[in-house]
N, C-alpha and C positions, 0 to 999 in steps of 0.2 A: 232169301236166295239172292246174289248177288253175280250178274253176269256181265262181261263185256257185251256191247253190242257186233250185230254183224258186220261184217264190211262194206264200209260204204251205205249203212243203212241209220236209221235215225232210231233204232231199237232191236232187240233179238227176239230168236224164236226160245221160247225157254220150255223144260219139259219141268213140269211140276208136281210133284208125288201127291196122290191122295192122300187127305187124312186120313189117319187110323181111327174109327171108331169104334164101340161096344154099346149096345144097350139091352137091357132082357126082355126089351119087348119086340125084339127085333127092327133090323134097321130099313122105311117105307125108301128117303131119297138121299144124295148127297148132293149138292147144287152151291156154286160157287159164284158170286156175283160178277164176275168180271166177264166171264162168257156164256154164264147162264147152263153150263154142263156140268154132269160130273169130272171131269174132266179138263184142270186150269190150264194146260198145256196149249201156248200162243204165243203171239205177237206182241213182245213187251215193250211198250218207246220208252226213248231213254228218261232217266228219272228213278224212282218211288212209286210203285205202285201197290196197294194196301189190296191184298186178294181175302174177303171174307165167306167162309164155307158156311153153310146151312144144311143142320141135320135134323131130319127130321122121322121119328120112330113109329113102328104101326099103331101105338097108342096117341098118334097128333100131337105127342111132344115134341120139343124143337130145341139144339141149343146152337151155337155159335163161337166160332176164334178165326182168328187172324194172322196172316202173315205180310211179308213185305219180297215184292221184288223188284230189287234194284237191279237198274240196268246202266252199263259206266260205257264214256267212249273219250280217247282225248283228240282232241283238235287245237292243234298247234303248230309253229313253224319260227323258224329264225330266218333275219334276213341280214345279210353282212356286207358292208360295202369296202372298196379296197379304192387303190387308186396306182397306174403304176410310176409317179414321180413326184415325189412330195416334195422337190426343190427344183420346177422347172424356171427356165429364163427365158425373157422375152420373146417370141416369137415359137418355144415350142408347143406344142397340143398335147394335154395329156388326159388319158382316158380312163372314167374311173369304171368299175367292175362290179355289178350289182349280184346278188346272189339268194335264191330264197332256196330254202331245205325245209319238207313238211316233217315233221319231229313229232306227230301224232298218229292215228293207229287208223285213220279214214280219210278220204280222199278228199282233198280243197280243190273248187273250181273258181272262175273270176279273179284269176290273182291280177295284183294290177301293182305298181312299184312307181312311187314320185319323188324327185330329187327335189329336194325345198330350196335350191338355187337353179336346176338345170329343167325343173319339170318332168312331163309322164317320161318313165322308162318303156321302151318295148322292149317283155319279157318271152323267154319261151321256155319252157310249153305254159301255159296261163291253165293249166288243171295240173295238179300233182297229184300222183297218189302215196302212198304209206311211205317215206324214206326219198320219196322224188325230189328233185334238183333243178331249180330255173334260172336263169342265164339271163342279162341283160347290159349293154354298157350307151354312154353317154361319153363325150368329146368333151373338152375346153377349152381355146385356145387362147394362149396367154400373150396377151396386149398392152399396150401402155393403160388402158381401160379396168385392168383389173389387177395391176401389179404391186400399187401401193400398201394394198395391206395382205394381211393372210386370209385365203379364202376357206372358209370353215364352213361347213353343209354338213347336211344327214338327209339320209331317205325314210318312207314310210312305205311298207306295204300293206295292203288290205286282199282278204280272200273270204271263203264263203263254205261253214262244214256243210254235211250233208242234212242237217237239220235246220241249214237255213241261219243260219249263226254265222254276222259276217263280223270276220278277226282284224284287231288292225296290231303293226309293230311297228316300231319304230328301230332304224338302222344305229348302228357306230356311228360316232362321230369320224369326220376325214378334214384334215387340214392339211390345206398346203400354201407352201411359203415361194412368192415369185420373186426371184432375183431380176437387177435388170443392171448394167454396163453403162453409168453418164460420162462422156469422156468427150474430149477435141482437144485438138493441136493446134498454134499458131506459131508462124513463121514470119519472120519479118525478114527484106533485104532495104537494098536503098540501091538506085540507079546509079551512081557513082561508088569509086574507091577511095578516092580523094576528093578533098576541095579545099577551096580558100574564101577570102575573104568578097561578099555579094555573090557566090552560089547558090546553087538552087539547090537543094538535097530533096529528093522527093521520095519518100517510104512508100514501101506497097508489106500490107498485112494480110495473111492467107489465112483464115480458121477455118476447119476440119473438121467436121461430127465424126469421131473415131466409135461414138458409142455403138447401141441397141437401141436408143431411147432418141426421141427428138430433146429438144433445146431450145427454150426460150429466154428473153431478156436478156440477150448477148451484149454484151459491152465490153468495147475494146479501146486503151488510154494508151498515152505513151508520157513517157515519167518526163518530158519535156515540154513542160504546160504551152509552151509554144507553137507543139506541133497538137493539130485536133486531126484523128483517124477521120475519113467519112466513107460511109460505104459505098461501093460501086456497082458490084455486081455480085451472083449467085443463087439470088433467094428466087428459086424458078418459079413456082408456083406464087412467087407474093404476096403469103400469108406471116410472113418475121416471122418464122418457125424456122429454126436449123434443122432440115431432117436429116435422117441418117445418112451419112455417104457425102452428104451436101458443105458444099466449100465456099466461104462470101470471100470475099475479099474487098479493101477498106485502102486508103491512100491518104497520106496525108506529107505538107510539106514544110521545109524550113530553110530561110536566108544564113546564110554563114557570117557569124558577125567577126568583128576585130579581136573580143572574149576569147572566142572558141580556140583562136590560131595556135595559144599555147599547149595545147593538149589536143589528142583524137575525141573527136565528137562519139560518144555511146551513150547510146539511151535504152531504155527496155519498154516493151511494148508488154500490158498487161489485160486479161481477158478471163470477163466472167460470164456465166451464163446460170440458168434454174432451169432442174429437170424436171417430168411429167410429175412428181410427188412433191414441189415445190421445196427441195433439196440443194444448196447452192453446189456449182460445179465449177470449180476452179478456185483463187488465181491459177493461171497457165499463163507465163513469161518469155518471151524471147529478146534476145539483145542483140543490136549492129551498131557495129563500129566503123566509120569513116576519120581515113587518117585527113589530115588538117597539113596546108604548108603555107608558106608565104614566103617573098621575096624584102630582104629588109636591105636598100640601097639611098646613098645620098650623095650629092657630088660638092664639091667647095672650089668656087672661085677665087684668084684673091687681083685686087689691081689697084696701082696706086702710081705717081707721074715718075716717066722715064731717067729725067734728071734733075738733079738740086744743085742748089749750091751752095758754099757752108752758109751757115745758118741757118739755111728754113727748116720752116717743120714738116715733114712728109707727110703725107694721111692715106693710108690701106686700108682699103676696101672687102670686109668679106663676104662672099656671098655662098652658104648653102643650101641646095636645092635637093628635095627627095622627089628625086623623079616615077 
């Protein structure tokens, strides 16, 4: 005989036909070991159970057979996890969606759901019964702290049948991939429009965290091995971190030589920096130009005596002066 169990129970009540028997000496009892009646009809737990009858005839003979009852129940469940943004960027949160469905024929209690990155879920309702459905989410929010690589997780949940049989499963995998924005601007002017020869030209350079991401190892040259940037101001906090939004600013300056006059002075100002996943960011270039002029004058004297007379020899005098 083979039955499912009740609900919710760790065995069924099963009705069991008496043996048929015959003997010519007439039949004294019929008694079944399992409950000791004529009568096998009980409470069967789940399993195999071997029911053997005993017959015994008015002449104190005796024989015996055997049957089986099977008693079946399933306990089961799936548990599925989602997540709703599998390409967030810096700074958003994204929340993944735990899910258990009991998919067996009797009621789980003690359900309990762990994210093997995020830890215990709270789930609800923590008892299902036949086809029931439990609900659970978990936050993450994405930071320079976990952006570098792909974050790849699963959850486990564990529950408990009614026989005391506690189940575990293991969820879908969920990956998600964080993007993140390393970017800045520099800007270069110079305090003059012109100049000439012993000016002073003093550069001022502005970089910009345009990103998501802070920025480190900033270094900023200027293609005029002459002039060295040096930094001034911006870094508020005073940890040499470019954080986001955050503008330094850097100065540097140069003497106008004699060289320069025949052409406008332009240089480029170059600027690198490493982001949170030691990723370089940049070059990022800007260039000023200062026009260049000069004054190119000289004057010539000449003198030499007012009168001769034939013969001598006169002697002229030149003198040029660049004033």
């Amino acid at each position: 005989i083979s039955m499912t169990s009740d609900p919710d129970a760790c065995g069924a009540n099963v009705i069991v036909p008496a043996p048929t028997v015959n003997d010519n000496c007439g039949i004294a009892s019929v008694v079944n070991d399992y409950n000791g009646k004529s009568d096998a009809s009980d409470f069967y737990p789940v399993g195999t159970t071997i029911v053997t009858w005993t017959v015994t005839d008015n002449c104190g003979n005796t024989a015996q057979c055997s049957h089986k009852i099977v008693v079946t129940y399933t306990a089961d469940f799936t548990i599925e996890k989602s997540v709703d943004n599998t390409a967030p960027v810096v700074g958003d949160t994204v929340t993944y969606t735990y899910t258990v469905t009991n998919t067996g024929n009797v009621t789980l209690t003690g359900l309990t759901v762990t994210d093997s990155n995020l830890g215990a879920v709270t789930m609800s309702p923590t008892t299902l019964a036949p086809l029931g459905v439990a609900t659970g989410t978990l936050t993450l929010p994405i930071t320079e702290a976990n952006v570098c690589l792909p974050i790849t997780n699963t959850a486990s949940a564990s529950a408990t049948d009614p026989c005391g049989v506690e189940l575990d499963r293991p969820s879908n995998e969920i990956t998600v991939t964080p993007t993140y924005e390393a970017d800045f601007t520099i800007e270069k002017s110079a305090d003059v429009a012109t100049a000439t020869v012993g000016d002073v030209i003093t550069y001022t350079y502005t970089v910009t965290n345009t990103g998501n991401v802070t920025l480190t190892g900033l270094t900023v040259t200027d293609s005029n091995t002459l002039v060295t940037p040096a930094y001034q101001s911006g870094d508020i906090n005073n940890d040499e971190v470019l954080d986001v939004d955050e503008t330094w600013t850097y100065k540097g300056s140069y003497t106008v030589l004699e060289a320069d006059i025949c052409g406008d002075i332009s240089n480029i100002a170059t600027t690198s920096a490493t982001d949170p996943c030691e990723g370089s960011v940049g070059p990022v270039t800007a260039t000023v130009t200062v026009e260049t002029y000069y004054m190119a004058e000289l004057t010539i004297t000449k003198s030499g005596p007012t009168c001769a007379h034939e013969g001598d020899t006169i002697t002229y005098t030149y003198t040029v002066t660049n004033p």
